[in-house]
C-alpha positions as CSV (number, residue, x, y, z in Angstrom):
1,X,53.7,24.8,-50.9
2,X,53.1,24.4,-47.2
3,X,49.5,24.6,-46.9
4,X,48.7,22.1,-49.7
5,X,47.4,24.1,-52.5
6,X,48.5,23.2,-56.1
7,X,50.5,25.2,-58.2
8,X,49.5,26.9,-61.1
9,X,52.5,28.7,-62.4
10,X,52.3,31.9,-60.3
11,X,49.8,34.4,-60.7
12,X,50.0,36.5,-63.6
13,X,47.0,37.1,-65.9
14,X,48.1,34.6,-68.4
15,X,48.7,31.8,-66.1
16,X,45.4,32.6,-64.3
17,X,43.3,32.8,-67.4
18,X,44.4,30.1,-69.6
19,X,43.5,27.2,-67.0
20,X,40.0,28.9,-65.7
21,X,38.7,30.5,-69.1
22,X,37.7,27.5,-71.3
23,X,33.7,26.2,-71.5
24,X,34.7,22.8,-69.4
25,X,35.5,25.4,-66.2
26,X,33.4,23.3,-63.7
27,X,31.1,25.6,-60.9
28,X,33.1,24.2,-58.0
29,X,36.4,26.1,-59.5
30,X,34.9,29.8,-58.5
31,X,35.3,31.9,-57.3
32,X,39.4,31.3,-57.4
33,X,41.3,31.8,-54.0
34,X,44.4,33.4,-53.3
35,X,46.3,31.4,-50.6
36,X,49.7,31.9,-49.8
37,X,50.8,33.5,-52.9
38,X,48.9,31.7,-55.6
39,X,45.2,32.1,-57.3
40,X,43.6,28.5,-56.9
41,X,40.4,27.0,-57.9
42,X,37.6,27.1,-55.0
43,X,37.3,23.1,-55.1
44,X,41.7,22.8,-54.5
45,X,42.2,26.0,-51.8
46,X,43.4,23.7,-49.2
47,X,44.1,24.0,-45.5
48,X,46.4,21.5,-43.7
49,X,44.4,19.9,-40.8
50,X,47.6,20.9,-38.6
51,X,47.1,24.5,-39.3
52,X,45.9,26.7,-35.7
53,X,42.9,28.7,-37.3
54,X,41.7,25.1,-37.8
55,X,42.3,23.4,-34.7
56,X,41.8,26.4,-32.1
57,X,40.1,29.6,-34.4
58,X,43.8,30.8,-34.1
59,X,43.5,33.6,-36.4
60,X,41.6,37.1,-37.3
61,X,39.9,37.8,-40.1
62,X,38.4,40.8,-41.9
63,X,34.8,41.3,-43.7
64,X,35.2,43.5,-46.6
65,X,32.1,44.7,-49.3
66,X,33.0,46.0,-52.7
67,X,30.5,47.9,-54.1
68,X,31.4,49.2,-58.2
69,X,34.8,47.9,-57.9
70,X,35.8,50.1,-55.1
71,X,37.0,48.1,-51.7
72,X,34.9,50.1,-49.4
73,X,36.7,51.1,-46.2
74,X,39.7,48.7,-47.0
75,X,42.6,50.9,-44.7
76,X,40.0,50.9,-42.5
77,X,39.8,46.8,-42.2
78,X,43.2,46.4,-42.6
79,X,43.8,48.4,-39.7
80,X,41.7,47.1,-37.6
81,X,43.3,43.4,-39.2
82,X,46.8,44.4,-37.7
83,X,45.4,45.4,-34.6
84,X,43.4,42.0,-33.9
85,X,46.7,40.4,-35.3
86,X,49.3,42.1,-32.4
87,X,46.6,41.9,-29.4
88,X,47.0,37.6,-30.3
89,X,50.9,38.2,-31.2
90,X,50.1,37.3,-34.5
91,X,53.0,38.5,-37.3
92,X,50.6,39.3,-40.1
93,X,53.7,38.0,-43.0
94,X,52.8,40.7,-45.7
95,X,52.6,45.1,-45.3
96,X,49.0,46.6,-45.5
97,X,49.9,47.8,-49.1
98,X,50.4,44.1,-50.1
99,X,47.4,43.1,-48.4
100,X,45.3,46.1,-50.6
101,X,47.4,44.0,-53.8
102,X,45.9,41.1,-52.9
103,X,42.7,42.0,-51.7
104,X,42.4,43.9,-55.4
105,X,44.1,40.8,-57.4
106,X,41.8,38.6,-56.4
107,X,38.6,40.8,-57.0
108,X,40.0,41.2,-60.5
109,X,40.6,37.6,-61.0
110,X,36.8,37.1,-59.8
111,X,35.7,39.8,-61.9
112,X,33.4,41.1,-58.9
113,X,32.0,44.1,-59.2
114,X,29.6,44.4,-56.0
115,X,30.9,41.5,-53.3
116,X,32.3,40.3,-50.1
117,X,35.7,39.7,-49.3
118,X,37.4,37.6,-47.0
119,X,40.8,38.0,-45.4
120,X,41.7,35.5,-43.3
121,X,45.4,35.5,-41.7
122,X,45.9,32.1,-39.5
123,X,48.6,31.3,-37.0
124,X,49.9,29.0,-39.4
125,X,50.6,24.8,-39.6
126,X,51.8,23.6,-36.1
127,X,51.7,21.1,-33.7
128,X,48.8,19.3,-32.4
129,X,49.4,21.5,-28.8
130,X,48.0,24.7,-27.6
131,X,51.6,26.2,-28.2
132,X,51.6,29.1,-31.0
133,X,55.3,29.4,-30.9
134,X,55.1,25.9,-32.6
135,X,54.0,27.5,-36.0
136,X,56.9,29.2,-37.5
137,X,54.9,30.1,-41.1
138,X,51.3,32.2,-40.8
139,X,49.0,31.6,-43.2
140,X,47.2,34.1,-45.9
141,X,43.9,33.4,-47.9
142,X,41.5,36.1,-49.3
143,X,38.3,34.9,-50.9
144,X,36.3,37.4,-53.2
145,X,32.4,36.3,-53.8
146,X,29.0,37.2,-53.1
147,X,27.0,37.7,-49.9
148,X,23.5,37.9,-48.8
149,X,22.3,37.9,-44.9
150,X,18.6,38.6,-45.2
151,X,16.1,38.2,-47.5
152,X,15.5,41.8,-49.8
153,X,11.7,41.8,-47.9
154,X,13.3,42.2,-44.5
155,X,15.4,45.2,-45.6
156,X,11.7,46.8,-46.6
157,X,9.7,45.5,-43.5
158,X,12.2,45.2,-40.8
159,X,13.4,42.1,-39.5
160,X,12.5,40.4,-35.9
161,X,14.7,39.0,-33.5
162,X,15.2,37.5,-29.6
163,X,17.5,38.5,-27.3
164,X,19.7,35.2,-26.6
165,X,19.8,33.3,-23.4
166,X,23.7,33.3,-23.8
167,X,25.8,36.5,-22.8
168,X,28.7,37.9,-24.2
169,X,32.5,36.2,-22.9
170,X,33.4,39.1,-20.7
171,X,36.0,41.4,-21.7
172,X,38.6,40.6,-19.7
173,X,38.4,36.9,-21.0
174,X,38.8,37.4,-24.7
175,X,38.5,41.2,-25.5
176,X,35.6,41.6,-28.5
177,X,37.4,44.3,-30.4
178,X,39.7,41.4,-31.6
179,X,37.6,40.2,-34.6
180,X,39.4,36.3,-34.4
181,X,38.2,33.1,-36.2
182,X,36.8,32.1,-33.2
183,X,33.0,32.9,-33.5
184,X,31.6,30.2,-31.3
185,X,30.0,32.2,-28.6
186,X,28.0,34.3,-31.7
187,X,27.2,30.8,-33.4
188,X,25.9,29.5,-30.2
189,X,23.8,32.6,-29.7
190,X,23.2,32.2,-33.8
191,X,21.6,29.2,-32.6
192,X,19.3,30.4,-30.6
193,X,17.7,32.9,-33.0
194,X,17.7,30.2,-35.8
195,X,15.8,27.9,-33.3
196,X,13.2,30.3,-32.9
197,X,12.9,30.8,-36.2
198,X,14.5,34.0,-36.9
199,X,18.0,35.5,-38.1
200,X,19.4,37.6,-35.6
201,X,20.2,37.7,-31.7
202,X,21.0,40.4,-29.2
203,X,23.6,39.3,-26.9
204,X,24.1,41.2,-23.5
205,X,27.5,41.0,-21.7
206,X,28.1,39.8,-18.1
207,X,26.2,43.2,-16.5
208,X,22.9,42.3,-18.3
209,X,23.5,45.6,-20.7
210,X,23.2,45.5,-24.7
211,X,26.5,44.5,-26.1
212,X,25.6,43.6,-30.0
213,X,24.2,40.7,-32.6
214,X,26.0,37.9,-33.2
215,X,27.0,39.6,-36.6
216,X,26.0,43.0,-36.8
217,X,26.4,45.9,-34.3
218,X,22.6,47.3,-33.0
219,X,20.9,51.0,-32.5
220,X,18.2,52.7,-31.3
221,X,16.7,55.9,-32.2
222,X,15.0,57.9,-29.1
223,X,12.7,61.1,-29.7
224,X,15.0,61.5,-32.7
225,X,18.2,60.4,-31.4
226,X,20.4,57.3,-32.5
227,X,22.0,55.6,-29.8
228,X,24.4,52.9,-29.9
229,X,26.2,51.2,-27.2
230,X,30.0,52.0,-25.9
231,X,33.1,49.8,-26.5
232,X,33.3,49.1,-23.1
233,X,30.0,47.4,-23.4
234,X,31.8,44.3,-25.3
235,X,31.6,45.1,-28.6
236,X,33.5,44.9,-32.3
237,X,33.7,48.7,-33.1
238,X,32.6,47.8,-36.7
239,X,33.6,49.6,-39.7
240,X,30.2,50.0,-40.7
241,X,29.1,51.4,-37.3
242,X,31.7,54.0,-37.6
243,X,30.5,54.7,-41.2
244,X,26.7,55.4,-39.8
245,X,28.0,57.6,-36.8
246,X,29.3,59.4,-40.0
247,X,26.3,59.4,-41.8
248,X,24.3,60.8,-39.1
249,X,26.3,63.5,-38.0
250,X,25.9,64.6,-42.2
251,X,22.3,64.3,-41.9
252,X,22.5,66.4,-38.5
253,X,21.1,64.0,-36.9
254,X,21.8,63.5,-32.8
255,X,24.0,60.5,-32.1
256,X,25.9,59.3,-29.5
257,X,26.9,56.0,-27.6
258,X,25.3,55.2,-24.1
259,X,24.9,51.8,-22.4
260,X,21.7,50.5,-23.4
261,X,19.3,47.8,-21.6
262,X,16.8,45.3,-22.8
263,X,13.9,47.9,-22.2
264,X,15.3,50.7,-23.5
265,X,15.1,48.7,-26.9
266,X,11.6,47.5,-26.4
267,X,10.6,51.2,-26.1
268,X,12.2,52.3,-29.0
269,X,10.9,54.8,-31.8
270,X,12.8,52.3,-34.4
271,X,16.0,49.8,-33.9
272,X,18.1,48.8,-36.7
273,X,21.2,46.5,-37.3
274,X,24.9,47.4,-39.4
275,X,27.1,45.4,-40.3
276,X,29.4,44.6,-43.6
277,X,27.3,41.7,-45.0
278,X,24.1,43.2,-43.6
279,X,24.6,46.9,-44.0
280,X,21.7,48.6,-42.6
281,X,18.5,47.0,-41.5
282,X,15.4,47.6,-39.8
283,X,14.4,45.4,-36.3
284,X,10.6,45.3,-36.5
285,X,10.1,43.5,-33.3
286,X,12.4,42.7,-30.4
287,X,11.2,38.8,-28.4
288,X,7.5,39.6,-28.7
289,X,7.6,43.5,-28.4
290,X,6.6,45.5,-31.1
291,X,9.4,48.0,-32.1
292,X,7.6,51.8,-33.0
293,X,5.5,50.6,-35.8
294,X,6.8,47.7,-36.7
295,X,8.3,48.8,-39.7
296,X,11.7,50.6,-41.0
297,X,10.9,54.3,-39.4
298,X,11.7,57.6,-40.8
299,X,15.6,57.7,-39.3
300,X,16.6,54.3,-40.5
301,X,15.2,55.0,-44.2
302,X,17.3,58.3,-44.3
303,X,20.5,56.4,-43.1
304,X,19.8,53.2,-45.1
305,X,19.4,55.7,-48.0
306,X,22.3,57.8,-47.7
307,X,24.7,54.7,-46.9
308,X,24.0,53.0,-50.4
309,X,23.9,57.2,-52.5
310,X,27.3,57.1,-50.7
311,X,29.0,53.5,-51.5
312,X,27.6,53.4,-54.6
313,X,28.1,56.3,-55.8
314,X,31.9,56.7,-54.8
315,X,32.5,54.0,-52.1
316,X,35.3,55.8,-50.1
317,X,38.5,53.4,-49.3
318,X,40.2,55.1,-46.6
């Protein structure tokens, strides 16, 4: 195998379960991994050190929650997975159907019921240079497991956060709808809010106007309106800030995008955060500014509501 995982006979049930089932299965060997073709223990998924999502973040990736056993949005993430893949020039080596095989094999084989997964397609083992054409073979893995952003407190009491020092890469640079492995200008920004103490970051983009977290897309609710900002701010159109544009036109309840600015934040009735991981979460307080009262506020409570009656109820896959 290319990428320097092990094999374990395929990856039908029986040759999964015999190997992983016994009482000696060590904590390192879950969850199991499916890379390139073949379910392998967490502590022998291997990457080579030549491969391009390692060396330059030469890749894209995709987020995905299962709530009940249901993939929530999955031809959602897979389009949008395709889409990051051809704006790189990346051949993604299997059909969307294929990917949903995989994505669901390797839930089963994790046995997760309510988790996270991780599709990760890499330009593949290359050269030690910049040049992609040098990687004839792309590279697959999709990890199944659990998440947790934020403490269960925060999603009761709202959450506070800065606005970071470090802007957005402009558009035209490196276009933020491509959701690649290469996060460092969020983890710098990440950075930032963890060295003040806190979780979360707004980044602006080059014209000083609200672009999103370094994880999560942001909104404000005005005089009973929920605002969020534009694509052409810089932004990844997220799956779960399509879902809550969704939700709020079900609840009747005004939405729309506009380009947003520091202060229009600060003065606020409520903010709150979406994102897979996170899902919906009150911002209490924005740098040192109060947000409304400081709390989750009537509009994000109804959203945050309705979003888990729906994805647990019947977590649609489309």
């Amino acid at each position: 195998m290319s990428r320097g995982a092990p094999h374990h006979g395929g990856t039908s049930p029986e040759s999964r379960e015999a190997p992983f089932a016994s009482a000696r299965e060590e904590p390192s060997d879950r969850p199991l991994i499916w890379i390139d073709g073949e379910l392998v223990p967490k502590s022998q998924a291997r990457i080579s050190v030549y491969d391009h999502g390692l060396l330059y973040g030469d890749g894209v990736f995709e987020g995905i929650r299962v709530y009940g056993g249901r993939v929530f949005k999955m031809r959602t993430h897979l389009e949008r997975l395709f889409a990051s893949a051809e704006a790189i020039r990346l051949r993604v080596p299997h059909a969307v159907e294929e990917l949903e095989r995989i994505i669901r094999e390797t839930i089963a084989a994790n046995e997760v019921r309510d988790g996270y997964v991780r599709l990760v397609v890499t330009r593949g083992v290359g050269t030690l240079g910049l040049d992609p054409t040098k990687c004839p073979t792309p590279g697959v893995f999709c990890i199944a497991d659990a998440i947790r952003l934020y403490p269960e407190e925060m999603y009761r009491d709202g959450m506070r956060i800065i606005v970071a020092r470090r802007p957005r890469i402009p558009a035209q640079c490196l276009d933020p709808r491509i959701k690649s492995c290469n996060y460092l200008n969020n983890i710098l920004a990440k950075l930032e809010a963890i060295d003040a103490g806190l979780l979360e970051a707004i980044m602006l983009n080059e014209r000083g106007e609200v672009a999103e977290c370094t994880g999560d897309n942001i909104f404000m609710v005005r005089k009973g309106e929920v605002l969020t900002p534009p694509e052409e701010a810089g932004i990844l159109m997220g799956v779960t800030r399509g879902f809550v544009l969704e939700l709020c036109r079900r609840l009747d309840i005004p939405c729309r995008e506009e380009r947003l600015f520091v202060g229009d934040l600060h003065a606020a009735d409520e903010v709150f955060l979406t994102g897979t991981a996170a899902e919906v979460i009150a911002v209490s307080a924005i740098d040192d500014a109060r947000i409304g009262e400081g709390k989750e506020g009537p509009i994000t409570r109804r959203i945050r509501e309705l979003f888990h009656e729906v994805v647990t109820r019947d977590a649609p896959e489309d």
